[in-house]
C-alpha positions in Angstrom: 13.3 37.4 29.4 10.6 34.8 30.4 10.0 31.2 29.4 6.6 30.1 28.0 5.6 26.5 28.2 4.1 25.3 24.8 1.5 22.9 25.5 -0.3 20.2 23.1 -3.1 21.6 22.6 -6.8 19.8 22.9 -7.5 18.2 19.2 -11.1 17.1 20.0 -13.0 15.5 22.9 -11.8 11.9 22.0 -8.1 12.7 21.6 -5.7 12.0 24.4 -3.0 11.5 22.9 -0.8 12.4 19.4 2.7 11.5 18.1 5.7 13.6 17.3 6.3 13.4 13.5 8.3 16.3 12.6 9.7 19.1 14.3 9.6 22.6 12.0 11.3 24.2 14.6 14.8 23.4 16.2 16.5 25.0 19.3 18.0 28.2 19.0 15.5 28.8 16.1 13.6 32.5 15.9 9.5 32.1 16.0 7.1 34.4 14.7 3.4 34.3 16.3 1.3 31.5 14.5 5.1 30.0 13.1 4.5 26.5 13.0 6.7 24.6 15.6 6.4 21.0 14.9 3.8 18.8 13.2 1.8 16.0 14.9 -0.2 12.9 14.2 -3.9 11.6 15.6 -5.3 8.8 14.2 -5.0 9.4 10.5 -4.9 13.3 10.9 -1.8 15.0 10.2 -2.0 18.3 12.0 0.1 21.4 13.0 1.1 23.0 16.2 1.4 26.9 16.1 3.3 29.0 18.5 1.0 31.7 20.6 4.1 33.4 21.2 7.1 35.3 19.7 10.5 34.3 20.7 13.3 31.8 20.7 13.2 27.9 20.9 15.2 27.2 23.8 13.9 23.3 24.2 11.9 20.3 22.8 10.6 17.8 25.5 9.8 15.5 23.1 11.8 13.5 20.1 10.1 12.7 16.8 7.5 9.4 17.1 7.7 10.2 20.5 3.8 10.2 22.2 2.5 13.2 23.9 -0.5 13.0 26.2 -2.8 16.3 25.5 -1.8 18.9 27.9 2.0 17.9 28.5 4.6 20.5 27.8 6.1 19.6 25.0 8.6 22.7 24.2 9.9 25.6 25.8 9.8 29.4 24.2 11.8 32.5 25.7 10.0 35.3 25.3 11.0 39.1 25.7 9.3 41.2 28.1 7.1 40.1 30.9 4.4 39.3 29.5 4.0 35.5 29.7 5.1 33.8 33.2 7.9 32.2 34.0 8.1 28.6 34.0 7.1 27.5 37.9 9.2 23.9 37.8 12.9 22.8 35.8 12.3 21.7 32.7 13.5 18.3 33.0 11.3 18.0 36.0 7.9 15.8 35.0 4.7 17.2 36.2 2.8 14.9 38.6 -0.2 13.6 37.8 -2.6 12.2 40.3 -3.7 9.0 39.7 -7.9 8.4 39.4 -9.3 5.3 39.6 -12.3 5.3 37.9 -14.8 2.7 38.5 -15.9 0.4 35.8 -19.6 -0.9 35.4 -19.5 -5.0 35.3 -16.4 -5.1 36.1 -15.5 -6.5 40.0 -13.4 -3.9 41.9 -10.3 -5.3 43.5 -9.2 -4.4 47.4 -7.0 -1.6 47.2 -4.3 -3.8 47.6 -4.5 -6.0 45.2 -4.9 -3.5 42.8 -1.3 -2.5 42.5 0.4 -4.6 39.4 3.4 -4.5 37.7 3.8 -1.7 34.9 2.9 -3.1 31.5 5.7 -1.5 29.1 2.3 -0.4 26.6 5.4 0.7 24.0 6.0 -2.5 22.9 3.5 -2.9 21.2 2.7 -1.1 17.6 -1.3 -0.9 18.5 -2.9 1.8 20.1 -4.7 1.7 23.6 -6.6 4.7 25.0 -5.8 5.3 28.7 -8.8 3.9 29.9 -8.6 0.4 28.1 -4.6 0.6 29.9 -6.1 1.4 33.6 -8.7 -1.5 32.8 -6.0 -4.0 31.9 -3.7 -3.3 34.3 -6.7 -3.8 37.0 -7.8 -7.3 35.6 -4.0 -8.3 35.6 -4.4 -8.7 31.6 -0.8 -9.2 29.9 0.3 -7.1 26.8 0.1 -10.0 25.0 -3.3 -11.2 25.8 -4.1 -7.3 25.3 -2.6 -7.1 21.8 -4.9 -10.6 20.7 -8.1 -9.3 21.6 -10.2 -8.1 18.3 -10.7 -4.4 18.7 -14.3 -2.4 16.9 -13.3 0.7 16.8 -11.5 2.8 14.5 -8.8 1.3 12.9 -9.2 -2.2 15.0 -9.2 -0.3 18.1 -9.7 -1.9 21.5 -12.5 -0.4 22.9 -13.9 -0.2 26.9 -16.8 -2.2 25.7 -14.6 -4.7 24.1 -12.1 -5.4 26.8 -15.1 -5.6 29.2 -16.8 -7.8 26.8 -13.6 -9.9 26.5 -13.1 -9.7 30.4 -16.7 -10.9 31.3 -16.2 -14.0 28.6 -13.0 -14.8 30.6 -14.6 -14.4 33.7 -17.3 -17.0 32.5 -14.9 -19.2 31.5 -13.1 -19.4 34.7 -16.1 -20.0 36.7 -16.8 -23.1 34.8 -13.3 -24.7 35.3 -13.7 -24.0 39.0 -17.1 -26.2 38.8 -15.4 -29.6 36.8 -12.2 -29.2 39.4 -14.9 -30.2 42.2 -16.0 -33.0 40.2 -13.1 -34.0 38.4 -9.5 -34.3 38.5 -7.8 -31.0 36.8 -7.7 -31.0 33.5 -5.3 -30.2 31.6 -4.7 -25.6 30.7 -7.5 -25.3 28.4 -7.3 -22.7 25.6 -9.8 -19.9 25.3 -11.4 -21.9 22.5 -11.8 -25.0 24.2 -13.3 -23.4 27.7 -15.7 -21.0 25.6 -16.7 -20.8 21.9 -17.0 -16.9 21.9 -14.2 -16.1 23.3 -12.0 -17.4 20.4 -13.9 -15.2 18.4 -12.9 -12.0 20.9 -9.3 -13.4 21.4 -8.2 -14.2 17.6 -6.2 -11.2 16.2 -8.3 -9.0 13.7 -5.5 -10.5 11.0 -3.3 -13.4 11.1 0.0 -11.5 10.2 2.0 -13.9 8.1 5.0 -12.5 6.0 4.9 -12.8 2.4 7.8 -13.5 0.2 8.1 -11.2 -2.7 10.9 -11.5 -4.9 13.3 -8.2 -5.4 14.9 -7.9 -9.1 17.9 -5.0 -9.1 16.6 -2.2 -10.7 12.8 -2.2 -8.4 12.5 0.1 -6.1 11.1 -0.5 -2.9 9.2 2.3 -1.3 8.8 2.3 2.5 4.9 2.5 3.1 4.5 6.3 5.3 2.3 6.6 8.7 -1.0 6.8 6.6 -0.8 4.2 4.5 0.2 2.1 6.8 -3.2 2.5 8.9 -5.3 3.1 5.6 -4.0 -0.5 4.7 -4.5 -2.5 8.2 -7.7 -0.5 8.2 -9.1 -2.2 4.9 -7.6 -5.8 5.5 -9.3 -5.7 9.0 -12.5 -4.4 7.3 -12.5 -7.5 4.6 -12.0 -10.0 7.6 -14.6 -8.7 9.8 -17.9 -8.4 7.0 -18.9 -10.3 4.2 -18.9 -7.6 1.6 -21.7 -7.8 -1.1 -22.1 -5.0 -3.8 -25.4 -4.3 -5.4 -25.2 -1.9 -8.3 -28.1 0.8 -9.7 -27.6 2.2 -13.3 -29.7 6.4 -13.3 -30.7 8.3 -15.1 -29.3 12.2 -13.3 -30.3 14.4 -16.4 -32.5 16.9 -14.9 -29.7 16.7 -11.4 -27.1 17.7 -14.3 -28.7 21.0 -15.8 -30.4 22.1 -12.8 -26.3 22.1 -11.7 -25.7 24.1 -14.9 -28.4 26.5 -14.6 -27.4 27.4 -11.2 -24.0 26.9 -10.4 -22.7 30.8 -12.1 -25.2 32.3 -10.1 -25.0 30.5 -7.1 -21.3 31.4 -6.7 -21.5 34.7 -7.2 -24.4 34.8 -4.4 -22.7 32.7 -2.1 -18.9 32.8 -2.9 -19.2 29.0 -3.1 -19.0 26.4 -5.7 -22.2 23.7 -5.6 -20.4 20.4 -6.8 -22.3 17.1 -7.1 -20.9 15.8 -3.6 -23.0 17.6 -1.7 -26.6 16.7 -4.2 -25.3 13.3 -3.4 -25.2 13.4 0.5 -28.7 15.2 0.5 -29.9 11.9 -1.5 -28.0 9.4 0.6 -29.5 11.5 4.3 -33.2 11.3 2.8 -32.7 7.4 2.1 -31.1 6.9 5.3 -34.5 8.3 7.1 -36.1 6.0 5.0 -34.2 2.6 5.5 -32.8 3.2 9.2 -31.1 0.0 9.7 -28.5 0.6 7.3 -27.6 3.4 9.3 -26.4 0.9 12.2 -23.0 -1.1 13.5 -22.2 -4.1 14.8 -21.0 -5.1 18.3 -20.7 -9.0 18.8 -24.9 -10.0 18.6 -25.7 -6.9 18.9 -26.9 -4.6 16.1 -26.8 -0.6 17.8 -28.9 1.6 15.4 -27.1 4.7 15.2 -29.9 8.3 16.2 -27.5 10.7 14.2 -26.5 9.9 9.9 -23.1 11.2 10.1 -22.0 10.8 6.5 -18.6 10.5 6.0 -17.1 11.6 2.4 -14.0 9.6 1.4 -11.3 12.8 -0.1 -8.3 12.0 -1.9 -5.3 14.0 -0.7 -2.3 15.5 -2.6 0.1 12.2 -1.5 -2.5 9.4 -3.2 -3.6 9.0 0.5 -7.4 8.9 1.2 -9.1 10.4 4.5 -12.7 10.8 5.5 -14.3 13.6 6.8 -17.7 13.6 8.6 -20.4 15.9 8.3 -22.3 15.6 11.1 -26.2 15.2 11.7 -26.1 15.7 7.4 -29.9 15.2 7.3 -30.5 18.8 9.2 -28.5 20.5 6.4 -30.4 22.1 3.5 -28.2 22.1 0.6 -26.3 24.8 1.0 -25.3 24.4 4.2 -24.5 20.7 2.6 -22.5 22.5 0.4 -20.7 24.6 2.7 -19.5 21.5 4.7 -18.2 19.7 1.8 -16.2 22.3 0.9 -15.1 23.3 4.0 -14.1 19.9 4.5 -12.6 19.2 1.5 -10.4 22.2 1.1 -9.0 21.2 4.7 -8.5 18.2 4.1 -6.2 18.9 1.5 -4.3 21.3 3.7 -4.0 19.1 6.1 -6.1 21.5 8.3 -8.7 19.0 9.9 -9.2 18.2 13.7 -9.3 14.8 14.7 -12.9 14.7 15.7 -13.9 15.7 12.3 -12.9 12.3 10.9 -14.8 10.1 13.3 -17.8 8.9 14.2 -19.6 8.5 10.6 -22.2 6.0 10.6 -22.5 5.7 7.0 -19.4 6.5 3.8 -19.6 8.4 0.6 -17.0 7.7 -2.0 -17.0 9.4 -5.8 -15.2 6.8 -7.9 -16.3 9.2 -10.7 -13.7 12.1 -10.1 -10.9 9.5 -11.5 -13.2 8.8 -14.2 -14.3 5.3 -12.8 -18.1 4.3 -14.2 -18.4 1.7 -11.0 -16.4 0.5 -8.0 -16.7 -2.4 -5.4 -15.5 0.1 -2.1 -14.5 -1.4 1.0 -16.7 -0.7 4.2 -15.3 1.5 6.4 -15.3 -0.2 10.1 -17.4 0.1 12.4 -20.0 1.0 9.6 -21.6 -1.2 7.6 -22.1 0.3 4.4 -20.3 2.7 1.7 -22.2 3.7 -1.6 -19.7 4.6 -4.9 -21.3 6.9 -6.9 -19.9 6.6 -10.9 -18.6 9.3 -13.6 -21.8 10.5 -15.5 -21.8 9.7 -18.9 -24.6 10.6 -22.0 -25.4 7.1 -23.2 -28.4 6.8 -25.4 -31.7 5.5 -22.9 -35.0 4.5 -23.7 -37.6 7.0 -22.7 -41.3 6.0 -22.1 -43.2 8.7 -23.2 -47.5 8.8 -24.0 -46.6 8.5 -27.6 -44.3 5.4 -27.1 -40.8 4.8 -26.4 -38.4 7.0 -27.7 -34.3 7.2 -27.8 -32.5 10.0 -26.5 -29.3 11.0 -25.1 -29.4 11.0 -21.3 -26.6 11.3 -18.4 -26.4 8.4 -16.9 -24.5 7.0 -14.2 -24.4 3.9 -11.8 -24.1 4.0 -8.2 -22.9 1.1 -6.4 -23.9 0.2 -2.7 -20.8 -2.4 -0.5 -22.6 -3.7 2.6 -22.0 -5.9 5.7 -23.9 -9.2 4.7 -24.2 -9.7 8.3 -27.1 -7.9 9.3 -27.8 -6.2 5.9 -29.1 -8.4 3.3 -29.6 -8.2 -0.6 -33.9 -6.7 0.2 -32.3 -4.0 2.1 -29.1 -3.2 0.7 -30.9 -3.2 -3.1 -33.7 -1.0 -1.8 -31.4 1.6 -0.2 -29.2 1.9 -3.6 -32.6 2.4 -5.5 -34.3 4.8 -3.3 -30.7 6.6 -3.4 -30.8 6.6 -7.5 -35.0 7.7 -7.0 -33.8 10.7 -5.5 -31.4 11.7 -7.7 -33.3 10.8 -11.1 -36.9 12.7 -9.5 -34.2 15.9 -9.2 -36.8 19.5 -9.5 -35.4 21.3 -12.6 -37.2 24.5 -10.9 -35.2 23.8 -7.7 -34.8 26.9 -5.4 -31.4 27.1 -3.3 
């Protein structure tokens, strides 16, 4: 008999970390190569671990909503033969880790030592902080609860690096000009961060003020305990609403010739290419080409800084089998030609569903996608998904009757129609921009070559 060490495996380059929420597998249990031991959570990915080996489950190293960092053992399989190695250390043993300082541009490097601090217990607190924003906050002697008030633009509210050292070098300011008035002046009384600095009360405010509501409970309502993922979906879209100034412009088309082209070709295009073309990806192609046109609505925002984003990673909001919603990103979508658009959204979609995507694959968009039109919806008002700064809704597509201009004067026909609608960040996109992009959008899709080879 030998004991293999089952490992968390690397989810994506910008994943240290995932939570325990389930394990399939309990000790003493038989596994079956590719048996699914236990199933673990990144971000708002649900994903599961498989065994590499046949055998027995002999331990788990970790209990359910317990965090693993990637690489840690987190259970231990016997196997029979000799083919896997034994395990070199006891189990109950933790592996040691050697700690790297890394140095941190604009930020002042303490003597060694000074730089030892008292551990901050991080599990505390119900946010999220990668293990470089920890190393940084334990360095600059930052409390949990000064940690836990700074406003976070990443995913989800996420504190970034480039917030904390934003928030640290607005602190730093501060205190340099308190040292300056106690030379000339007695010492005042503490000051706030608002009263020694406007902008850092703009870093330090919370992304929400959290402030219980009161709802009243009759006997026979049921109250339902919100799960993992709509817990995050909803902090996500509250801290969206108090971060941009939404506006919604709106663009009634005309898609007739996008419609039977799609017709024509979809029979023969599946057979040819074992793949279904949906309107998703005809969408995303029209979206891309826009986005090369209007650039800065393919940015974010970072304080007074507006950082115009090289790649259009378009995101496509996918509802999933629980009512949940995730977004999967297809990456540099303006390279694509339409079928290999159409290949992604599949792909993408069909995983999602399974709950089969990686972690990476749902970040880093710089622009969202939602059809409102698969519930049947003609319009919708979406919310913009942070750190982006604009989500287009396309409709259902309806035949309404349409006045065409033709050379013999306007006639009345029955057209498919449908209206796209375009949420931005009033911030740094205004009503010009925001209206042009929606319209270009639509001029791509209404301009649609009937003839169209694919």
């Amino acid at each position: 008999m030998a004991q293999y060490e089952l490992l968390l495996p690397k989810m994506g380059e910008s994943v240290a970390e995932a939570t325990v929420i389930k394990w399939v597998k309990q000790p003493g249990d038989a596994i079956e190569l590719d048996d699914t031991i236990l199933e673990i959570a990144t971000d708002k990915v649900d994903s599961e671990v498989p065994s590499p080996v046949a055998g027995k489950l002999v331990k788990q190293l970790f209990q359910e909503n317990d965090v693993a960092q990637v690489g840690d053992v987190i259970a231990i399989i016997e196997t029979e033969g000799g083919d896997h190695s034994p395990v070199e250390k006891p189990v109950a043993e933790t592996p040691h880790t050697e700690e790297k300082v890394e140095t941190i541009p604009g930020i002042e490097q303490l003597p060694s030592e000074n730089k030892k601090t008292a551990a901050t217990d991080f599990s505390s607190s119900e946010r999220f902080y990668s293990p470089l924003v920890k190393s940084i906050a334990a360095q600059e002697n930052i409390s949990l609860s000064e940690l836990d008030a700074v406003q976070g633009s990443g995913v989800d509210g996420r504190l970034t690096k480039d917030d904390l050292l934003a928030y640290i070098a607005n602190k730093n300011d501060g205190s340099i000009i308190k040292t300056q008035t106690v030379i000339l002046t007695p010492p005042p009384p503490v000051e706030t961060a608002s009263e020694s600095k406007p902008n850092v009360q703009q870093a330090s405010q919370p992304a929400v003020a959290s402030k219980p509501s009161t709802t009243s409970v009759s006997g026979g309502d049921e109250i339902i305990e919100m799960d993992r993922m709509r817990k995050l979906i909803a902090d996500h879209m509250v801290m969206s609403k108090a971060t941009s100034p939404h506006v919604t412009s709106f663009v009634e088309a005309d898609v007739t010739n996008m419609v039977l082209w799609r017709n024509k070709v979809k029979n023969s295009f599946e057979k040819r290419e074992n793949e279904k073309i949906t309107f998703t990806p005809i969408f995303v192609e029209a979206v891309a080409k826009a986005i090369k046109d209007f650039p800065m609505i393919n940015v974010s925002v970072n304080g007074t800084q507006i950082i115009k984003k090289s790649n259009i990673n378009i995101g496509m909001a996918a509802a999933l089998p629980t009512g949940n919603l995730i977004v999967p990103v297809i990456r540099n979508a303006d390279q694509l030609n339409l079928l290999g658009l159409t290949r992604a959204v599949n792909d993408l979609a069909t995983r999602a569903r399974n709950s089969k995507l990686k972690p990476d694959e749902t970040q880093g968009g710089t622009f969202t996608l939602t059809n409102v039109g698969s519930f049947g919806n003609v319009m919708g008002t979406p919310i913009i998904n942070q750190p982006q700064v604009a989500i287009l809704a396309v409709g259902a597509i309806k035949k309404k009757p349409a006045v065409l201009e033709t050379e013999h004067g306007d006639v009345i026909a029955i057209r498919h129609m449908m209206f796209l609608s375009l949420s931005y960040d009033h911030r740094v996109v205004d009503g010009s921009l925001g209206g042009m992009f929606v319209r270009r959008v639509a001029d791509y899709l209404e301009s649609w070559d009937l003839n169209r080879e694919i």
